[in-house]
C-alpha positions, 0 to 999 in steps of 0.5 A: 500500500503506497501514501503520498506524505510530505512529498515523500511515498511511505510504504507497508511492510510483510515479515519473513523468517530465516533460521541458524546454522546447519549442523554441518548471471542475472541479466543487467537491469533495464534501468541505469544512469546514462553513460558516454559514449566510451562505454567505459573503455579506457586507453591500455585497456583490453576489453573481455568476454567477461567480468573480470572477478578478483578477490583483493586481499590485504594482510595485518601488515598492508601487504595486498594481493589479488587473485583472479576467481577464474585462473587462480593466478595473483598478482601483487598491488601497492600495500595499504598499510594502517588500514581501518576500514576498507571500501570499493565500488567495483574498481577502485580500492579505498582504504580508510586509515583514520587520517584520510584514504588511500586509493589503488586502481585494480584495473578491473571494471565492468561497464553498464551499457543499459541492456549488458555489459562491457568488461575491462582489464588494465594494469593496477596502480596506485592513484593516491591520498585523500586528506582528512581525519577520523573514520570516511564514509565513501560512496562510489558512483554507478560508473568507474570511468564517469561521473565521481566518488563521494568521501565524507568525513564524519569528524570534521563535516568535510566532504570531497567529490572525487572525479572518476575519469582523473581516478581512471587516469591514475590521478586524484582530482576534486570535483569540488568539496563541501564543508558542513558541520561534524556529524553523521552524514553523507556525500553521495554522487548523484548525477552530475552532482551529489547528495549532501547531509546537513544536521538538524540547526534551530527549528531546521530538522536534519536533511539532505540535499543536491548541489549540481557539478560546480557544488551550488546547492539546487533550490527546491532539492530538499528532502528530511533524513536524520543520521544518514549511515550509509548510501548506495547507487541502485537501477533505480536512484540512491539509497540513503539510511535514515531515522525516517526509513530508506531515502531514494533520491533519482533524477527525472525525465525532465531533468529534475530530481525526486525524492521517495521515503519507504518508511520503517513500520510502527514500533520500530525501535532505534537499535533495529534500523539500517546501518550499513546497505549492501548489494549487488552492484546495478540491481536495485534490491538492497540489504540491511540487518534489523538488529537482534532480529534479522534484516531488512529488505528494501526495493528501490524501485517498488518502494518496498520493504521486507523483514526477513526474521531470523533465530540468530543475530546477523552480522552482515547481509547482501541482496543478490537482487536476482529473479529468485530473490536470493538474500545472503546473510553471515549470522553471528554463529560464522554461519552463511545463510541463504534466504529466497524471498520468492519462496519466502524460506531458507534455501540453505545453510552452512556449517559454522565456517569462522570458528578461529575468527570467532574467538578474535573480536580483532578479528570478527570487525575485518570479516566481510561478505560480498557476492556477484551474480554467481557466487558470494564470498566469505572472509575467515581472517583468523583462518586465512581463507575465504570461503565461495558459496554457491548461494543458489545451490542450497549454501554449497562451498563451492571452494575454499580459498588460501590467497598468498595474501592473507584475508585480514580485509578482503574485497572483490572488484571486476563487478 
């Protein structure tokens, strides 16, 4: 059931279930920012027959590594010591080391061309340094080679815009940058431009709003979100993680940009919102966990949302936004768990796979979960492996893998 509020749609929700551990190519979407001409090619580049999947992996010293899903072959790229946090959009690695972020080029894209995909390779390197203190929030575009990247820090209220076609080239360049007060907050590529958070001031509650290319704020591109966590480009607009529920800001067809609302239900509580958004790059189904009791499924472009319940905590979640509506959880048990909305049950479960990990908080704060179309991913730090799940195949391990980088952080680009 959909309502007009404020400007905003405010949608209903249903509730699934999904339980513990067990005892032992989706086609491009139709809709997608349009893109150059280029189709993202750039010059050294070779284009592929297909994704070129990595997984990256980083070691407690910064050594960093990547290795090919397909030949198994690994290569080296410049080390990323000091690491706190890790971050990419398919592409680019970000490496947030509390005093600003360090960024490597994979050399490995894919392009979305609308109705398929161009794939490239190119030789990785080192672009270089963004400035800033205290953690970053990055949000990527929908395009490596267009467009830009947004770095947000939270301590300071400072925001970079990033170009991507200088970050293509190996350099670091602004598109402009924004100073606002230390909050919670986001700079998100939106556009030609970006979203930008603001904090609630006097009788003016928490908001955000666009500023087209040259960083000018646009009148009338105004929209109330409290304590944005997190953003993410879907098929269908950015998803922004507000108090209210899920922001989804997109351009229109005469130019313009819109702003929806999928509200959270009634009665829930604040522990239970969504933090961190995860997916499937270019899909427009997104993931969060909902506290203690499962996760959230939200549908930017039908401004749905879904609670999948679960018997154990999850620590991360990510929707594969494919025709079976595959949700791939990691519960708190070390346990990989696959939910199919369509079937509305749990298609699969693994064993508990992060038993050493586990018993290291140190540890348990690098794990990651990524997928692609086929496969998700699972980092075991204690372990030194990562885990291939075949998630339509009832959680099956497909492989376990040993990178001569160990998975301290671990990410995968190509995507």
């Amino acid at each position: 059931m959909k309502s007009k509020i404020n400007g905003f749609t405010a949608v209903l929700l249903s509730g699934l279930l999904l339980t513990g551990c067990a005892s032992t190519p989706s086609a491009p979407d139709e809709e997608s920012s349009a893109e150059p001409a280029d189709h993202g090619a750039i010059e050294g580049a070779q284009e592929m027959a297909e994704a070129p999947l990595h997984l990256v992996t980083i070691d407690a010293t910064g050594k960093t590594g990547m290795s090919d899903l397909l030949s198994g072959e690994e290569t080296d790229l410049s080390s990323l010591p000091n690491i706190k946090n890790l971050d990419t959009d398919g592409r680019y690695i970000f490496a947030d080391t509390n005093k600003g972020v360090d960024i490597v080029d994979s050399g490995m894209w894919s392009w979305n061309h609308t109705d398929h995909f161009h794939y490239y390779r190119a030789a990785a390197q080192e672009v270089g340094h963004v400035t800033g203190q205290g953690p970053v929030r990055i949000i990527g575009g929908p395009l490596s080679t267009a467009g830009s990247t947004g770095v947000f820090f939270p301590e300071t209220g400072k925001g970079i815009l990033l170009n991507n076609a200088e970050l293509a080239q190996g350099r670091v360049a602004e598109q402009f940058s924004t100073e606002t007060t230390a909050h919670q907050g986001i700079l998100a590529p939106l556009g030609e431009g970006a979203i930008q958070s603001e904090p609630a001031s006097g009788s003016t509650p928490a908001q955000v709003y666009y500023l087209d290319a040259q960083g000018q704020r646009v009148d009338g591109s105004t929209a109330e979100c409290a304590n944005p966590t997190d953003a993410t480009q879907t098929a269908a607009g950015l998803a922004i993680a507000c108090e209210q529920g899920i922001v989804v800001a997109s351009e229109t067809e005469a130019g313009g940009l819109e702003f929806a609302l999928v509200k959270y239900p009634k009665g829930t509580s604040e522990d239970e919102l969504a933090v961190d958004l995860d997916h499937r790059k270019s899909r427009p189904v997104v993931a969060a966990v909902a506290g203690d009791r499962g996760a959230w499924v939200i549908n930017t472009r039908d401004l749905t949302i879904n609670r999948v319940m679960t018997d154990q905590k999850l620590l991360k979640v990510v929707a594969v936004g494919d025709t079976e509506g595959h949700v791939v959880a990691l519960d708190d048990q070390g346990c990989v768990q696959v939910y199919s909305t369509n079937a509305d049950k749990v298609i699969g479960t693994t064993e508990t796979l992060l038993k050493k990990t586990l018993k290291d908080p140190v540890a348990m704060d690098s794990v990651n979960l990524v997928l692609d179309a086929q496969r998700a991913y699972v980092s075991a730090p204690a372990e030194e492996q990562v885990y291939e799940i075949d998630f339509a195949d009832s959680a099956r391990i497909a492989r376990t893998l040993t990178p001569s980088v160990a998975p301290t952080w671990m990410t995968q680009v190509g995507n």
